[in-house]
C-alpha positions as CSV (number, residue, x, y, z in Angstrom):
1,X,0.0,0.0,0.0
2,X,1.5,4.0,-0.8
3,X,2.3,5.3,2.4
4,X,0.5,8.2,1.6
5,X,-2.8,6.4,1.8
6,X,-2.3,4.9,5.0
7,X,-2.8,8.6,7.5
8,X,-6.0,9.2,6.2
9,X,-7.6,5.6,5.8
10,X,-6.4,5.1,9.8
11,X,-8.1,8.7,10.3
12,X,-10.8,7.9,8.2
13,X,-11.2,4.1,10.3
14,X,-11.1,5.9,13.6
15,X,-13.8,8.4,12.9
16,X,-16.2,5.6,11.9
17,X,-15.5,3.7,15.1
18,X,-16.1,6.8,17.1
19,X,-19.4,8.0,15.4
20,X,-20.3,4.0,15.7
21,X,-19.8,4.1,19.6
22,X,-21.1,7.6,19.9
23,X,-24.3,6.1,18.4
24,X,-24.2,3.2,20.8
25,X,-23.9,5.4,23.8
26,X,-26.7,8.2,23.1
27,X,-29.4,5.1,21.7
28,X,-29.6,4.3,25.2
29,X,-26.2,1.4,25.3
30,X,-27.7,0.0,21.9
31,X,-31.3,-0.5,23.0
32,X,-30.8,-2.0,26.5
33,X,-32.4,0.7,28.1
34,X,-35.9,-0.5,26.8
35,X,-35.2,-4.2,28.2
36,X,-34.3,-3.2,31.9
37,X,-35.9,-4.5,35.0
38,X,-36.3,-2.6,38.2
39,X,-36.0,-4.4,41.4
40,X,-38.2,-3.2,43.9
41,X,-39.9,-3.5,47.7
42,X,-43.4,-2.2,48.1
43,X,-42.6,0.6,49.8
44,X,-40.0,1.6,46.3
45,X,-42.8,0.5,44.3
46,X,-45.3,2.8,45.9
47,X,-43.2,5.9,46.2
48,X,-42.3,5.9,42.1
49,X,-45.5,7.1,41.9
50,X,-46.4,7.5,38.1
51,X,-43.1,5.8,37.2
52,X,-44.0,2.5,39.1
53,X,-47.2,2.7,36.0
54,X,-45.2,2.7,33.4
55,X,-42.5,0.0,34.0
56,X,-41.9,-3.5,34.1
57,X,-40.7,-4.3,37.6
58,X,-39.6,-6.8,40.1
59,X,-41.2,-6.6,42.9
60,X,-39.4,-8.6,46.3
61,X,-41.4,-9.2,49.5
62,X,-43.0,-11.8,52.0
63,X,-46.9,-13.4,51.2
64,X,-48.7,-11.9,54.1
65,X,-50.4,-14.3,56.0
66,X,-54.1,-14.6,55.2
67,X,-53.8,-12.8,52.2
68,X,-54.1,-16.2,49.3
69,X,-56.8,-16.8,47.4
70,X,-56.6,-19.4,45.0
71,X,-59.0,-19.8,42.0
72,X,-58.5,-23.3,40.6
73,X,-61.3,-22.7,37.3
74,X,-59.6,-19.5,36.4
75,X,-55.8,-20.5,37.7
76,X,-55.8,-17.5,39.6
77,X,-54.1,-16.7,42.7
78,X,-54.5,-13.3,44.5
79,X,-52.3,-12.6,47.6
80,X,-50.7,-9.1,49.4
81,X,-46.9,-8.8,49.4
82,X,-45.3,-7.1,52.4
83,X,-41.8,-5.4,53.0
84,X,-42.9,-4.9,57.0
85,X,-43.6,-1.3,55.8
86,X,-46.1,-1.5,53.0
87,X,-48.2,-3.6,51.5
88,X,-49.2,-4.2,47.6
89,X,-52.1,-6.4,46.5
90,X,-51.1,-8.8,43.7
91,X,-52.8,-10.9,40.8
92,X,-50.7,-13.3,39.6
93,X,-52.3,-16.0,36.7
94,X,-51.3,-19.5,36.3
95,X,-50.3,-22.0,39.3
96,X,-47.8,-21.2,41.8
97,X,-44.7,-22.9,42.5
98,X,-45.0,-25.7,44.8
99,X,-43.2,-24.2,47.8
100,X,-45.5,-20.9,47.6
101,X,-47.0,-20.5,50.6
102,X,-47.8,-17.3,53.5
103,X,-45.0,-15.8,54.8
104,X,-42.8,-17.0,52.4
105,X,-40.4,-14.5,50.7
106,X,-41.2,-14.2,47.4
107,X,-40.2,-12.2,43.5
108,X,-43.1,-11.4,41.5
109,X,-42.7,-9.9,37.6
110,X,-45.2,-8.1,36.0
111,X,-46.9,-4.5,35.8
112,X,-48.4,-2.0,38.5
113,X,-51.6,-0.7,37.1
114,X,-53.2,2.3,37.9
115,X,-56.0,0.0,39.9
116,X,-53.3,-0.4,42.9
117,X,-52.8,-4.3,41.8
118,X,-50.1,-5.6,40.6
119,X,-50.6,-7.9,37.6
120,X,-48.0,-10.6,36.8
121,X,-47.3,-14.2,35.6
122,X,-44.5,-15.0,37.2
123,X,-44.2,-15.6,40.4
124,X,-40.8,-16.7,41.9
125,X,-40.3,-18.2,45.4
126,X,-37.2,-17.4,47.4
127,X,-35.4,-19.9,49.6
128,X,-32.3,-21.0,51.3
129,X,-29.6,-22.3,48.1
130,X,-29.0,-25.1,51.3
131,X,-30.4,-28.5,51.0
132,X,-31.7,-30.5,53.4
133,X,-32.5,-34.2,53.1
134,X,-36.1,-35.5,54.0
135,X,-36.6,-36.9,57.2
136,X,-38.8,-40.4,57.6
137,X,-42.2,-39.9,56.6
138,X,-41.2,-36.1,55.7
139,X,-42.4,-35.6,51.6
140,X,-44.4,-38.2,50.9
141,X,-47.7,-36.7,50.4
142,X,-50.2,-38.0,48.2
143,X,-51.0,-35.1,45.5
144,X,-54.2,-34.5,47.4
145,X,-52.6,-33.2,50.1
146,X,-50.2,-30.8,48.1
147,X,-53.1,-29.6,46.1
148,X,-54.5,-28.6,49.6
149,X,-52.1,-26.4,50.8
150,X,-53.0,-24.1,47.4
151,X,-56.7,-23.6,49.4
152,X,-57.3,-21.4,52.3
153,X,-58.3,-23.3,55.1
154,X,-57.5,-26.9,54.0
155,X,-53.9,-27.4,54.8
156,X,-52.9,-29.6,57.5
């Protein structure tokens, strides 16, 4: 190549790399901004205000005891999630995971809508990454008795 071709391709090179990461940068990191989750308690979720409306959030907090009721026809299961501070009424279609229960800790997904409900379908149980092994006789319940601990006033 002529040497005298090679300053202002390199020049030329570099310019299109920065306008290429200037564009990344001002679009918002090349889209991502669109695609972020907020992590929130209900007390963060209730003091966004309008901004809580218009995102998709995670919202982190314990089943209040009393609070489930479970539709079985309609696979819907209503419940209030606490952070000891505030609490948020949620709606949350299709079944639960098997360890749901009150008083659990738990991650729900979804939208907060102008109603003061927060709609989601997915629903996320937290719990302790340790395991523990059965003891005799613990676990081996007959799926009548795990359906019953999805209705209020049936579990054992």
């Amino acid at each position: 190549m002529n040497e005298r071709w090679f300053g202002p391709i390199v020049a030329l090179v570099a310019m299109a790399l920065a306008g290429g990461a200037l564009w990344f940068v001002s679009s918002g990191m090349g889209g991502l901004s669109k695609d972020l989750v907020y992590y929130w308690s209900p007390t963060e979720l209730v003091q966004a205000g309008n901004k809580a409306y218009a995102a998709t959030v995670r919202l982190g907090g314990q089943v209040e005891p009393g609070s489930v009721k479970w539709d079985d026809k309609s696979q819907k299961l209503d419940f209030r999630m606490t952070d000891g501070t505030t609490t948020v009424s949620v709606s949350a279609s299709g079944a639960p995971p098997q360890m749901f229960r009150e008083g659990i800790g738990v991650v729900v997904e979804g939208d907060y809508e102008k109603d003061g409900v927060f709609h989601t379908d997915r629903v996320m149980v937290k719990h302790s990454n340790e395991y523990r092994a059965p003891t005799d006789g613990e676990g081996k319940h007959p799926p009548a008795e795990v359906y019953k601990t999805l209705i209020v006033g049936e579990s054992s």
